[in-house]
N, C-alpha and C positions, 0 to 999 in steps of 0.2 A: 920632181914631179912636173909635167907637162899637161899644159890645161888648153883645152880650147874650149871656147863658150860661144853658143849658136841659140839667138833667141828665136822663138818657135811662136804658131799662130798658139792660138789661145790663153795669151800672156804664161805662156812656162817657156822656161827655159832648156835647153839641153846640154851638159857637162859634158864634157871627153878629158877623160884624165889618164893619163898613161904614169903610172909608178913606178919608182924607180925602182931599177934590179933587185938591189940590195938589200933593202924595206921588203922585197917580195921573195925572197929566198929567209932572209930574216921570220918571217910570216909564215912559210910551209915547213919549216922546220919546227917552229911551236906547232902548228898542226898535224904535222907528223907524229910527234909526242904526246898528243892529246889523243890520236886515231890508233896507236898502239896501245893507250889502255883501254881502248874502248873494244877494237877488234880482236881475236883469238889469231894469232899467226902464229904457223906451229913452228917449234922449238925455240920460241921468245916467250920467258916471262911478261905480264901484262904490264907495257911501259918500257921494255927493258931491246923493243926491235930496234937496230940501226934505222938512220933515215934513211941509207938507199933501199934497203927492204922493203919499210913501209909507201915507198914514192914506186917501186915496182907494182907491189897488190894496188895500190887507189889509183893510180897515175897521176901524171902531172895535172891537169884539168880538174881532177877532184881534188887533192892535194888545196889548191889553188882555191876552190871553193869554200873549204874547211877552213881556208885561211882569211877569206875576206870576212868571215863571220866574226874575226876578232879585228882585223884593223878596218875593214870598210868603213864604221862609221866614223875613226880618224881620219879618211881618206878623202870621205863626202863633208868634215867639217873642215879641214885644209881648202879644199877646193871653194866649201863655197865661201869662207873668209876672202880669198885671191881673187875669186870670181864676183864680189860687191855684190852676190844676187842678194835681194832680201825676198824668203821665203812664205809665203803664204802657209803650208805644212809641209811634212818632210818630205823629201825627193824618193825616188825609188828607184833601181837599180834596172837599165832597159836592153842591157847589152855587157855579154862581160868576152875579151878579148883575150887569148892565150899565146895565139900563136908567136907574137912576138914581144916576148915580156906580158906583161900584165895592163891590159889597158880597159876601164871601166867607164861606161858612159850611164850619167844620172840624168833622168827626166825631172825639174823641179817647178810646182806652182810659185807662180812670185805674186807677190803681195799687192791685192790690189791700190791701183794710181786714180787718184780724183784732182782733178783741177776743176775748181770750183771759180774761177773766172774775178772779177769784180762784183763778189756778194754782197759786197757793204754799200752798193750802190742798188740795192733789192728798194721801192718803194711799194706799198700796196695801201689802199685805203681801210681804214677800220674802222666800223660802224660800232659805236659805245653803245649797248644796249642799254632800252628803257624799260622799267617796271609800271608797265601800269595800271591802275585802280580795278582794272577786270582781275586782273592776274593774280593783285593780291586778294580780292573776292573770291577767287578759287584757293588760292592757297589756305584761305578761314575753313571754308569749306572742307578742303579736305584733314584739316586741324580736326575738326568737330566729326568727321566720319571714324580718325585714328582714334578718339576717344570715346567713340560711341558704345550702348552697351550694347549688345549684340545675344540674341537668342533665337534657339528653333522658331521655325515661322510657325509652321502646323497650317499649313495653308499654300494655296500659288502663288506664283511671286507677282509682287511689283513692284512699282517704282518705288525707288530708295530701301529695297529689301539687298543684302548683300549674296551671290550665288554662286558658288563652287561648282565647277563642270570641269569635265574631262572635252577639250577641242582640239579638234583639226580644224583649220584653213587654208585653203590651197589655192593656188591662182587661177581659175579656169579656162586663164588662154596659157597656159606653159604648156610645154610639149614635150616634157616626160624628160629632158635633159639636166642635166645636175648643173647648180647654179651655185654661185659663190656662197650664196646664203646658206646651202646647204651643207657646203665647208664650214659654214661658220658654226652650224650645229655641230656637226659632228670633231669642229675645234673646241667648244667650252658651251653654249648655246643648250639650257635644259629642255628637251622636248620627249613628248613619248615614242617610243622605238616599235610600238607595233607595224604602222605603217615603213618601217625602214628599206623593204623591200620598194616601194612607191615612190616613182624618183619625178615626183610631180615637184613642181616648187612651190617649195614652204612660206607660210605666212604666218603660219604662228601654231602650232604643237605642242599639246597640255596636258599630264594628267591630273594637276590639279592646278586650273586656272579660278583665281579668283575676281569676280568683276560686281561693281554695284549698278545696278540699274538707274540709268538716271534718263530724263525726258532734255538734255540739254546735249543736243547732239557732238556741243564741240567739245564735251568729257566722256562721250559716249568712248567706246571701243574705235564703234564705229557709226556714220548716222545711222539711226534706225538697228541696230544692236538688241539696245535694250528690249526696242518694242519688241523683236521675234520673240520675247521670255516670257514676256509680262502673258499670265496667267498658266505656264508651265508650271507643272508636279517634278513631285523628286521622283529619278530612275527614266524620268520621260526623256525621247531621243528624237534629237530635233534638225533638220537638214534647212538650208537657207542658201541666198548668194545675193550678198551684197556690194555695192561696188567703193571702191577708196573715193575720198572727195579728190574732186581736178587739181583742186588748190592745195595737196600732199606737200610738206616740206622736201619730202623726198621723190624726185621726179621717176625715179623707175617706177615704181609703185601708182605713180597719181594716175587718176579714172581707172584702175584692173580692176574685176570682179573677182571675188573671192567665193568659193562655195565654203563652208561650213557645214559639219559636222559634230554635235552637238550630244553629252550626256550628260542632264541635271543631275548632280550628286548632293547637293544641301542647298535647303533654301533657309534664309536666316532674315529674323528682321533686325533694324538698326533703331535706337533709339541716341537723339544727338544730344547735344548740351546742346543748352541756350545759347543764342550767339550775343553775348552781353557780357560783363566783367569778370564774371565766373570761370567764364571759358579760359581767357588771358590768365585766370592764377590758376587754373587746373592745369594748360597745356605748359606754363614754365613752372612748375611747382611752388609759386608763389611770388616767384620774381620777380613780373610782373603784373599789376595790380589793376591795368585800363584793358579795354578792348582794343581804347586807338593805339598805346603802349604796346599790344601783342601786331597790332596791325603793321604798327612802326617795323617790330623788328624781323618780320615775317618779311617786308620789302627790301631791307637790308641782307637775307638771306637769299632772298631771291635774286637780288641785285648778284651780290657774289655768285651764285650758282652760274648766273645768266652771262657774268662776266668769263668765266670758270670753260663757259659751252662756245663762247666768243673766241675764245684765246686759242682753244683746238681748231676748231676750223678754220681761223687765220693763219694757224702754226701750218696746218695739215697745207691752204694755199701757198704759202711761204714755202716751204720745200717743193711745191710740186713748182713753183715757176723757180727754183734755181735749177730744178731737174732738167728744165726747158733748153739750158746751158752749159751745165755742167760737162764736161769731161772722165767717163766713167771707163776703165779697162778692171777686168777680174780675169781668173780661172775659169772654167766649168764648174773645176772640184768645189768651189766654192758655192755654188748655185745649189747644186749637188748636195752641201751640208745645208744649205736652207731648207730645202726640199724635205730631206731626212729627219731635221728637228721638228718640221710641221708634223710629218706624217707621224712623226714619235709622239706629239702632242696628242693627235688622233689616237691612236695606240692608246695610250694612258688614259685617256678621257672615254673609251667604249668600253677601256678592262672598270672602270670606274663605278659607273653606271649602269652598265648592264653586263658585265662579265664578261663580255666577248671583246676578244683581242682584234686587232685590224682584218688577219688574215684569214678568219672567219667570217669576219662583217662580208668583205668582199669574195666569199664564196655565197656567203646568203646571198649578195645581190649580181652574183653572178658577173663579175667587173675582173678585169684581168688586174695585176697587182702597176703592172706597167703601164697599163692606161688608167688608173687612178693616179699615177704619180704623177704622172704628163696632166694629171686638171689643175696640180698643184705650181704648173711650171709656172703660170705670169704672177698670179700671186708670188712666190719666191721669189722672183723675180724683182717684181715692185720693195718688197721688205728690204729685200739684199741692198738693191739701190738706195732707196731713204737709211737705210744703215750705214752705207759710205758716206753719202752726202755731208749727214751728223757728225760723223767720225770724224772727217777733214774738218767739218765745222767746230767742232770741241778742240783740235789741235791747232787751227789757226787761232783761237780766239783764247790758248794756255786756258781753258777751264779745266780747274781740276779741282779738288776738296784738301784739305788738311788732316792729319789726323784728328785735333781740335775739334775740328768741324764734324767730323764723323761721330766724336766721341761725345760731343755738344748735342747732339740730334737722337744717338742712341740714349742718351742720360729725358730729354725732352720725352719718347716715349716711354722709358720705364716708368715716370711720375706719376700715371695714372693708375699703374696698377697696383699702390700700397702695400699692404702687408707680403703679397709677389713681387717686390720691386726686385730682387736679388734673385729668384728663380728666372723671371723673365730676362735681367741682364746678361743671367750667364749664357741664356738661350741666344739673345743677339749678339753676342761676343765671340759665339761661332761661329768659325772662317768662312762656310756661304754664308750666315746670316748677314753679317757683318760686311760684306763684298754686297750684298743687297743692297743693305740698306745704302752706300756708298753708290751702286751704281744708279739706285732712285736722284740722288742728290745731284748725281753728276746730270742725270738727264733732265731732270727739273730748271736747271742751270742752264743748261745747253738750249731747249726750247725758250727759254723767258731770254737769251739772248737775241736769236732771231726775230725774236717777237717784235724786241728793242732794236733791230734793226731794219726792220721790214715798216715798222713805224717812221725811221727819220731821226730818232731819239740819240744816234750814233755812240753808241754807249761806249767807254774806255776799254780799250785790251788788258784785259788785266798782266800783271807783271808776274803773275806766278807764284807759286808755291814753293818754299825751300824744300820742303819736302812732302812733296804732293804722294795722296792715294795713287800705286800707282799699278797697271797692268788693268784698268778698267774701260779705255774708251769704246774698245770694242764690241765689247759685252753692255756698255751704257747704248751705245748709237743703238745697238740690234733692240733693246729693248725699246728705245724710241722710237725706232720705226714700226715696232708692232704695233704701238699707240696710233701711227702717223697712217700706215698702211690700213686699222681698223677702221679710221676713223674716214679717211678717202673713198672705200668703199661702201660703206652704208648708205 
């Protein structure tokens, strides 16, 4: 066998392999005996033609074809062993050669290359969030709303009455173009589908939004929210446009005006517990027994949450400045399969909900199939990248899990479900479940390292696993960067 190998733009490779005679004459003789029982040639029992016979009726070139169906993919795994390419997915056949012996040239994606530079010299500053005394007065507060008793109003609403509406909000300076967020619905994102034809952008789409009215603009929705309601009836439909505060966490968003769209569907009033010691043994079932006691551990929850919402956005800057550096080559084909898994997400998520498969959504809204995929290009794009990044980052850093470790974590969740412990084990002992829960741990791992290095903390390379979970990183990294990619864009 003779091999030439000619690397090509878009990281694939191209094969030229020329076979040898003998392997190829070896080869249409099994296919000549395979093509004689298949084909009627007269006066030959089926199976029973000489090979020159059958090499007359097909010819050489078909002969030859019929034969690479049994050794090509010998042919293409010779070559690419010889050839050190390491393959992204299989190669495919772009060229096949008769005239002179048999020579077959493969087009192959190779696997993409990250160099990720000096990572461990990442510094970024991190600000420990504080809990304080307001925060945890909201957090009481909405203790004593979750446990409020709750009945028909029989009346208009008002403040502190709880109210079910069906809403649209739309931005009233968007200009009818499809915006990420609207991906993001049509990714996982609950909103009502009447409007789906309506390619205003979204601010928030309900058919059962529940909201309480309150006069404290910074739990409102939005300021002045509540007021539009106060003395609305049920069935009443109510139009508005209010604007985001300037000071929005989220800068796309801060000072837009939003119009609204409004139908009262139940008005309910709220009656609360006392905000006194009652509350504290109501809301832990007895646990605790003080106010300051529930106050205490509501800060401690908060504290974790707020640490929790800390470590994402640090995590999510941490990757974007190694991105700033890094050394990234892929496929297309690759892009390609990002591209495909979103829009398949899509797919499942519209057959879901409302019945209608993709292919129908975008004839209802009138979008060609090819320019909905091309909205999905940067997005896939950004995913694809933060998934290499991790990858490289998970195999510089040998993170991987144990079996131990996998089996320590699925035994941790069975615990709670008792007299189900043994239904649900068997359930996570299945080969995707099980690959789950293992590719959670690896990326849980993998994020809380960067973290620790993005801090200065220079945490030890660990030595590895004798026998690590293995065939996960890449399916860990992608799942991190969906996390990484969500959380960037919002």
């Amino acid at each position: 066998m003779e091999l030439q190998v000619e690397h090509l733009a878009d990281h694939t490779a191209q094969l030229k392999v020329k076979v040898d005679p003998e392997k190829v004459e070896q080869a249409m003789r099994g296919a000549a005996r395979k093509v004689s029982k298949e084909l009627r040639i007269p006066g030959f029992r089926p199976g029973k033609a000489p090979y020159h016979v059958v090499l007359n009726m097909v010819g050489r070139e078909g002969l030859i074809r019929e034969a690479i169906e049994d050794i090509g993919d010998d042919i293409y795994g010779k070559a690419l062993d010889e050839s050190g390419i390491q393959p992204y997915a299989a190669g495919e056949i772009t060229d096949l050669n008769v005239e002179d012996g048999l020579t077959l040239t493969f087009v192959i994606p190779k696997r993409p290359e990250v160099k990720l530079g000096d990572y461990r010299a990442l510094r970024l500053e991190y600000k420990d969030p504080e809990v304080t005394d307001e925060a945890v007065d909201n957090a009481v507060e909405r203790t004593r709303e979750t446990l409020a008793v709750v009945e028909p109003a029989g009346r208009t609403a008002q403040i502190g009455d709880r109210v079910m509406l069906k809403i649209r909000g739309v931005f009233a300076d968007s200009e009818g173009h499809v915006h990420d967020h609207d991906h993001e619905h049509l990714e996982g994102e609950e909103h009502d589908h009447d409007h789906d034809h309506d390619h205003a952008e979204v601010f928030v789409d309900d058919a059962n939004f529940e909201v309480i009215l309150r006069d404290d603009p910074k739990r409102d929705l939005l300021p002045q929210f509540s007021a539009q309601l106060i003395g609305a009836t049920e069935e009443e439909q109510k139009t508005f446009t209010l604007n985001i505060p300037e000071d929005e966490d989220n800068k796309e968003y801060a000072g837009r005006p939003v119009n609204f769209e409004i139908t009262v569907n139940k008005i309910e009033s709220m009656t609360l517990p006392s905000n006194d010691d009652f509350l504290a043994e109501l809301a832990t079932n007895g646990e605790v027994k003080t106010l300051d006691g529930l106050r205490d551990k509501l800060r401690v929850d908060l504290r974790e949450a707020m640490v929790n919402m800390a470590d994402e956005e640090y995590f999510v800057k941490a990757i974007d400045k190694l991105l700033e550096t890094a050394e990234i080559i892929y496929p297309n084909l690759m892009l390609e399969d990002y591209i495909d898994d979103m829009l398949n997400d899509v797919d499942q998520n519209l057959r879901q909900r409302v019945g209608v498969p993709l292919t129908d959504y975008l004839k209802l809204i009138n979008k060609p199939q090819q320019e909905f995929r091309q909205e999905y290009h940067d997005r896939a794009t950004e995913r694809l990248r933060r998934s290499l990044i991790m990858s490289e980052l998970a195999d510089q850093e040998k993170l991987t899990i144990s079996d131990a470790e996998l089996n320590a974590e699925i035994d941790r969740r069975v615990e709670q479900f008792g007299a189900q412990a043994a239904l649900f084990r068997q359930y996570l002992e299945q080969g995707d479940n099980r690959r789950d829960i293992a590719i959670d741990l690896v990326s849980q791992r993998t994020m809380r390292r960067l973290i620790e290095i993005a801090k200065g903390l220079n945490p030890a390379i660990e030595a590895g696993q004798d026998e690590p979970t293995t065939g996960l990183v890449e399916e860990t990294s992608a799942a991190i960067a969906d996390t990484a990619a969500s959380e960037a864009t919002e």
